[in-house]
C-alpha positions as CSV (number, residue, x, y, z in Angstrom):
1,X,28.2,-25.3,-16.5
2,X,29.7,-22.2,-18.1
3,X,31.1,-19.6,-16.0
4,X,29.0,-17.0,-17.3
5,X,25.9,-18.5,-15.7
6,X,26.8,-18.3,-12.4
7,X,25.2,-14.9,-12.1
8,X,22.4,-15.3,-13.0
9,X,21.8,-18.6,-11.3
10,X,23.1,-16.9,-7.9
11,X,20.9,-14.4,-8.7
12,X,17.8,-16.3,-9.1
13,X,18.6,-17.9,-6.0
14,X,18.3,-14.8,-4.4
15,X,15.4,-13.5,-5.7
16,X,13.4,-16.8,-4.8
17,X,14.8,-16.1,-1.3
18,X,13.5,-12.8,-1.4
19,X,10.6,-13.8,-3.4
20,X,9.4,-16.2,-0.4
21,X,10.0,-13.9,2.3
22,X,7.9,-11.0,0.9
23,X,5.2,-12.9,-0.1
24,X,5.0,-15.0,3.2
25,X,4.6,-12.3,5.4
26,X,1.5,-10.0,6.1
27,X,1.9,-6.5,4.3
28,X,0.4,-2.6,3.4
29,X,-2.0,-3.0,0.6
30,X,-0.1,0.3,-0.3
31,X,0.8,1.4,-4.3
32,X,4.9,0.9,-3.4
33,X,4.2,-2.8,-2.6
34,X,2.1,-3.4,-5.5
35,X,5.1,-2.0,-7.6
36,X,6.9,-4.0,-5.6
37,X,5.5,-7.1,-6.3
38,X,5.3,-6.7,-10.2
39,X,9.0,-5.8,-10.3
40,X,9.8,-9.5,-8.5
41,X,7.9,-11.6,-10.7
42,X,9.3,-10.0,-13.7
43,X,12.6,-10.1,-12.5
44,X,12.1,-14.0,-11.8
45,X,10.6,-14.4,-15.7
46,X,13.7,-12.2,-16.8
47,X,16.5,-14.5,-15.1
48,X,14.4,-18.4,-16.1
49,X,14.9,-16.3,-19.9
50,X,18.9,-15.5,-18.7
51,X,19.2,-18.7,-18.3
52,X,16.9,-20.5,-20.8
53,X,19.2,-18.3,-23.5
54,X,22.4,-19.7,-22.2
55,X,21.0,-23.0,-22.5
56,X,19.6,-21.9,-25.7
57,X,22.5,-21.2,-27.6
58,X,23.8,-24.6,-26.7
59,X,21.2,-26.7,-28.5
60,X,20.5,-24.5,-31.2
61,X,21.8,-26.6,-33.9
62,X,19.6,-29.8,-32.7
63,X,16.4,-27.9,-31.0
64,X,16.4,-24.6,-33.7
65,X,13.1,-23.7,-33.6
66,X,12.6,-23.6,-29.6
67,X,16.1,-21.8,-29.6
68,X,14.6,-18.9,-31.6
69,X,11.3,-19.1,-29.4
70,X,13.8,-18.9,-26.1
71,X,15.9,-16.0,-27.6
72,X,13.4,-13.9,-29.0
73,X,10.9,-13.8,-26.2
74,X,14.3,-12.6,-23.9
75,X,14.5,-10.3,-27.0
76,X,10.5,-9.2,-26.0
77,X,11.4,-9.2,-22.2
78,X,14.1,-6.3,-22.3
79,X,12.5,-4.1,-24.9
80,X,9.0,-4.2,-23.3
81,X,10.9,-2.9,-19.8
82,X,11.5,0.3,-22.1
C-alpha cells in the first residue's frame, strides 16, 4: 500500500465511526441534521472515489476503460461540490 493512501483510508475509518454513531442514535428532525446527514454520505462516496483513484491509476494499463470511469466520476464528485 502506498503511503499516500493512508489518509484517506484513516479517514474513511473515521467517518464510518462517525457515520454509525449518528445514525444509531435518536435525533432532531431539525434542517442542521438533515444537512448534516447529506454532507456524511457524500463525504463517504468522496473517500471510496479517493481511494478507488489510487487504485485506479495502478491498473490503468490492464483495466483502462474502468480506470477512466473511476477517475472521471472523482472528476464529477469535486466539481459538482462547487
Amino acid at each position: 500500500m502506498n503511503r499516500f493512501m493512508a489518509f484517506p483510508i484513516v479517514s474513511l475509518i473515521f467517518i464510518v465511526l462517525l457515520t454509525v454513531v449518528f445514525f444509531s442514535k435518536p435525533r432532531l428532525r431539525s434542517h442542521e441534521n438533515q444537512i448534516y446527514k447529506i454532507l456524511i454520505i457524500t463525504n463517504i462516496i468522496g473517500l471510496i472515489l479517493e481511494i478507488l483513484c489510487h487504485i485506479a491509476i495502478s491498473i490503468i494499463d490492464k483495466y483502462y476503460l474502468f480506470s477512466i470511469f473511476i477517475l472521471k466520476a472523482y472528476v464529477v464528485y469535486i466539481s459538482h461540490g462547487q
